[in-house]
N, C-alpha and C positions, 0 to 999 in steps of 0.2 A: 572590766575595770577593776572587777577585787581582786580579782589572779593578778593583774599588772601593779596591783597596790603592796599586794602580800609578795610579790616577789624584789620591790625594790624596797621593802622595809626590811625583808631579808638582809638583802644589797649592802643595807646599813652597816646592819648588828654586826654582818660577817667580817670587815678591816680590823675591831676593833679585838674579837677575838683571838684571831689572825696572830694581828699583833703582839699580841701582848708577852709571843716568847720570840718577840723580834727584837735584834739587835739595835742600839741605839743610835739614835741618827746622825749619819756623817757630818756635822755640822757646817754646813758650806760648800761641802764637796762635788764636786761636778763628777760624781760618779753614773756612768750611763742604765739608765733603767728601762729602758724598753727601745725596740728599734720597727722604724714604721715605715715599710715601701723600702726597704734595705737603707734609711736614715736614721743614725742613733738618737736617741732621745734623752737628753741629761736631767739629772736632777735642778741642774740651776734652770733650765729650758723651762718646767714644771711648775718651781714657783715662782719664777720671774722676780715682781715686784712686791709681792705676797707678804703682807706683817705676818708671819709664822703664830708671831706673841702674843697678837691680837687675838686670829683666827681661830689659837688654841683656847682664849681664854672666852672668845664666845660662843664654840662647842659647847667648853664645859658647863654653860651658863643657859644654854639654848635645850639642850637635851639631857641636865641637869645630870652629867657624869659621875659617877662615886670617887670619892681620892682615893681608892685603893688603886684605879687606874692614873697612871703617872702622866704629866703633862708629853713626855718626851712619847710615849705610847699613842695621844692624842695627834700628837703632830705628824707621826707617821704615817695614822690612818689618814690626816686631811691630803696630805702630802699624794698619798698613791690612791685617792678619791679624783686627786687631781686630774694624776695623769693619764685616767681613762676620758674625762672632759679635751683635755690635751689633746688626745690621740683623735678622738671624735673628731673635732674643730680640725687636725693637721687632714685627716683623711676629706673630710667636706667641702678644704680647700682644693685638694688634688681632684675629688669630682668635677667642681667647680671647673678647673683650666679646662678636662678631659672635653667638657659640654660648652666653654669657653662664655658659660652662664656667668664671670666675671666682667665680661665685654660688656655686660646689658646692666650693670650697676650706673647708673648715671651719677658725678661728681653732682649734679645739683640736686639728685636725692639725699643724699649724703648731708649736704650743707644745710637743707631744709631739713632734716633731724639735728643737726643741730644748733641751728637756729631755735627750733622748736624749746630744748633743754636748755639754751639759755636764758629765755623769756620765763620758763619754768623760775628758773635760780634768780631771776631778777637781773639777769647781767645783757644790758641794752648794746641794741646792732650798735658796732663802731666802737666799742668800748673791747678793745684788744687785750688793754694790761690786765683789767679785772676777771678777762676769760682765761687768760694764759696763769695768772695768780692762783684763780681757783684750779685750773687743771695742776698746775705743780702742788698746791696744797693738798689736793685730792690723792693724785696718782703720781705725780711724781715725771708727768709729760710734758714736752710742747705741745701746740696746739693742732703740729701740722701730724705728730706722732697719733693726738687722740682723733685727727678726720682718718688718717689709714686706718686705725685701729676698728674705727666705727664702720668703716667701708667693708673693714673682713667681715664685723660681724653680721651687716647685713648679704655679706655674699653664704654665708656657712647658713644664716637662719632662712634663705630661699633653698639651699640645698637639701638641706633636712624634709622641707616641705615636698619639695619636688620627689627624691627620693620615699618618701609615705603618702604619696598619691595624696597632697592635700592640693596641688594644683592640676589635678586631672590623670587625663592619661599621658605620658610620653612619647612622642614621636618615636617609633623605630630607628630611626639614624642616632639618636642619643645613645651615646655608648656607655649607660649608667653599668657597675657593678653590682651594685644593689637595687632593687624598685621594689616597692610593697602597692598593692593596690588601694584606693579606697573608694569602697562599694558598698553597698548594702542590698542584700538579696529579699524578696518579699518574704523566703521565709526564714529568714533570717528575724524579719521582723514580727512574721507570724511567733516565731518561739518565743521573742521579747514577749509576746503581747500573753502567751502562753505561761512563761512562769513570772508576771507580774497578774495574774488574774487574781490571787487573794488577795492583793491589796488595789489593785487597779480599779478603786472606785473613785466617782466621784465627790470632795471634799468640800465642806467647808467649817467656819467658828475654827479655822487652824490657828494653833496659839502655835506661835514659835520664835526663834532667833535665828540669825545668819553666823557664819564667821566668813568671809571673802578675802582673799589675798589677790591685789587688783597691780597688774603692771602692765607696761609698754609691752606693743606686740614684737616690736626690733629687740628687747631684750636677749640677752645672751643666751646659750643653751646653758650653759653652767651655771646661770645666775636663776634661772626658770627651774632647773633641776634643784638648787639649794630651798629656794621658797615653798614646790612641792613636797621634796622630804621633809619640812618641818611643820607640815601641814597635814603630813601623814602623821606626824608624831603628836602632834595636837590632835588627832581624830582619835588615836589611841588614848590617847589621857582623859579624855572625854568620856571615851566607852567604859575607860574602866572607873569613871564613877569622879573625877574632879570638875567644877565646873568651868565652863568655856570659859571664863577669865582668866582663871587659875593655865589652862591647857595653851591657850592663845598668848601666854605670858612669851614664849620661845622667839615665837612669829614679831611680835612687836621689839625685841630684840635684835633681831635679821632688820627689821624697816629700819633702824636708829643704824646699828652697824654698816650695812650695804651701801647704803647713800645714794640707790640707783633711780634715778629721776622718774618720779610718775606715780613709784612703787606706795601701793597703800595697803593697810592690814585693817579691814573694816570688821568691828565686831559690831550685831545691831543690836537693839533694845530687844526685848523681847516683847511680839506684837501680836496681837490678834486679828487673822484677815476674815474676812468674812467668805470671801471665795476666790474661785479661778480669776478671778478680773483683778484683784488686790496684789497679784505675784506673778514676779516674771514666768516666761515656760519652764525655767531649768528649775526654779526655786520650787513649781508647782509638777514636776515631775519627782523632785526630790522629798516631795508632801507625800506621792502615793505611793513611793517607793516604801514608804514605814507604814507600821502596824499601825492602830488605829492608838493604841498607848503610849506613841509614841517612840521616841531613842535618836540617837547620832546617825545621822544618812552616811553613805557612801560621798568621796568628792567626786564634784562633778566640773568638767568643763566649761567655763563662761564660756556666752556667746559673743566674740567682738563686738565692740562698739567703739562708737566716738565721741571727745568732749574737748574742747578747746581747739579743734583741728588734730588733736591726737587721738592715734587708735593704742583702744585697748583693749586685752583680755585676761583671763584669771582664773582661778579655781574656787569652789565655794561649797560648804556642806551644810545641813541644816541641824537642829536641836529641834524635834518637834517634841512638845508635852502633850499634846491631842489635838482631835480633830474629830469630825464628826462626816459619819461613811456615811455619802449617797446613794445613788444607782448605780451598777457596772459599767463601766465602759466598754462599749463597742468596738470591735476589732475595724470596724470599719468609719468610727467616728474620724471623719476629713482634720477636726481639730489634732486628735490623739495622734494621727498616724504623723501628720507633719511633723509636731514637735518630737513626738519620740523617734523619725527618719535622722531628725538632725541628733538628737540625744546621740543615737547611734552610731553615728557620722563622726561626731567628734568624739567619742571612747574607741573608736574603731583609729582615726588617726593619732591618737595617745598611743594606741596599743602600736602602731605600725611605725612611729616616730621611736617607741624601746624597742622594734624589729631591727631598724636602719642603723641606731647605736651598736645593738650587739651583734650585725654581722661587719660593722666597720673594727669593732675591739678582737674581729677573730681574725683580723689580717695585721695585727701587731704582735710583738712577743715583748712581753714582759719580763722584765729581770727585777728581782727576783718571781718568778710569778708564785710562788707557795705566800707571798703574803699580799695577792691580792684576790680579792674575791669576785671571780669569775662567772 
């Protein structure tokens, strides 16, 4: 998970540098930037409906840019940030047909998500104008534009999954391009258990705080990828010594800005549990993962859940200030081995979800590709 963390904060930094002795943006132009499965891919293709003005301005507001970088600099990088989301989402569809995993979308699942984000919004069954008001005020759609739109997204976020082995193994007749497995080997887990042994004790009197970023599991890939990068970016600001309110300022920015139904930015009090029983498994694996003094945990993957009839998941780190070491844990404690099989399980599908990305972006060509970062 820190190698998968340290390489898409890289991911970041590197457009911006890129950029900066790039040419200024064709404003409007439908010049072609990448071509995927022998179809070009245009600039207006990219940003579609996209406020540029906005986007730029809560960049620079999110990851607190310096003005010596110029807004038109900024916008390039969002621009060709884009267009690898773009290319992902066009190739996932083409899986999709290939596996003809679009056939098995049912229109009444579709309609129950969005029924679901109307009740959200307060916009009652039957009530057509005030659904179709808010979609135009929102995005700038009909209603009938935002069910296809929501149909693709849930056909691309099944692909993903399927393609990272987060629903099993594959059938050999499936003619995927890409498949990553997800497994975990026992000693796979032996070694987990092997370089957490200096702090792999058991805890309690843990004083600590949360920071959670909490959304819809149908969520975009794009929009899950914007939330995590700014989650990296508040994990950094943290480390280097600002407090989670001050780091977490970016993340509640993205909640106001995005508008994406469900999405929450939970900072928590700072609290004292007394033990394992007082903290979820992830938050109490995230306790043993630090020193006994404490610091900023690695993020970690929520474990789905549900609340209102909606399922959700999220990423979450902790701020531990102490804790007090008990006895070792036992490689063979029934409790440990569960919750760290799953730990495991989902950093393992995180890592195999940026496997399926970066071999779908090695079957496109980028134009210009010197200013994107590969």
């Amino acid at each position: 998970m820190t190698r998968l963390i340290a390489a898409i904060t890289l991911t970041l930094m590197l457009p911006l540098a890129a950029l900066a002795e790039g040419e200024r943006l064709s404003e409007g132009s439908n010049e072609i930037v990448a071509v995927v499965d022998g179809t070009p891919i245009t600039y207006q293709d990219v940003i579609g409906k996209l406020d540029l003005a906005i986007e730029v301005r809560t960049m620079r507001q999110v990851r607190r840019i310096p003005d010596n970088v110029s807004d038109q600099e900024i916008e390039r990088a969002i621009v060709y940030s884009q267009i690898e989301v773009f290319i992902i989402n066009r190739l996932l569809l083409n899986e999709a047909r290939k596996v003809r995993a679009d056939a098995n979308i049912r229109e009444s699942d579709v309609r129950a998500l969005i029924k679901q984000e109307r009740s959200q919004k307060g916009i009652a069954d039957g009530d057509e104008i005030a659904w179709a008001n808010y979609l135009q005020e929102k995005y700038s759609i009909t209603p009938s534009e935002y069910r296809d739109r929501k149909r693709t997204e849930v056909i691309q976020q099944q692909m993903i999954y399927v393609m990272a082995g987060g629903q099993g193994a594959v059938p050999t007749e499936y003619p995927l391009s890409v498949y990553f497995p997800l497994n975990v080997s026992p000693k796979e887990l032996r070694k987990a258990f092997n370089d957490d042994r200096k702090v792999n004790k058991n805890a309690t009197q843990i004083d600590y705080r949360s920071l959670k970023v909490v959304f819809p599991v149908n969520a975009a890939f794009g929009e899950k990828r914007k939330l995590f990068e700014a989650l990296v970016d508040a994990q950094g600001r943290a480390r280097a010594g600002e407090s989670l309110e001050s780091a977490a300022a970016g993340l509640k920015i993205l909640e106001k800005q995005m508008g994406l139904i469900g999405l929450k930015v939970v900072l928590g009090e700072r609290t004292i549990a007394k033990s394992q029983a007082d903290l979820d498994d992830t938050a109490y694996q995230l306790v043993l993962s630090l020193p006994e003094r404490g610091g900023i945990s690695e993020i970690a993957g929520m474990a789905p859940y549900e609340e209102n009839e909606l399922k959700f998941e999220g990423y979450e780190l902790l701020q531990l200030f102490s804790k007090r070491e008990g006895e070792a844990i036992a490689f063979d404690d029934p409790q440990w081995q569960s919750t760290k099989l799953a730990e495991l399980q989902r950093a393992k599908l995180d890592a195999n979800i940026g496997k399926v990305q970066r071999a779908l972006l090695k079957r496109a060509v980028i134009v210009p590709s010197r200013l994107i970062a590969r």
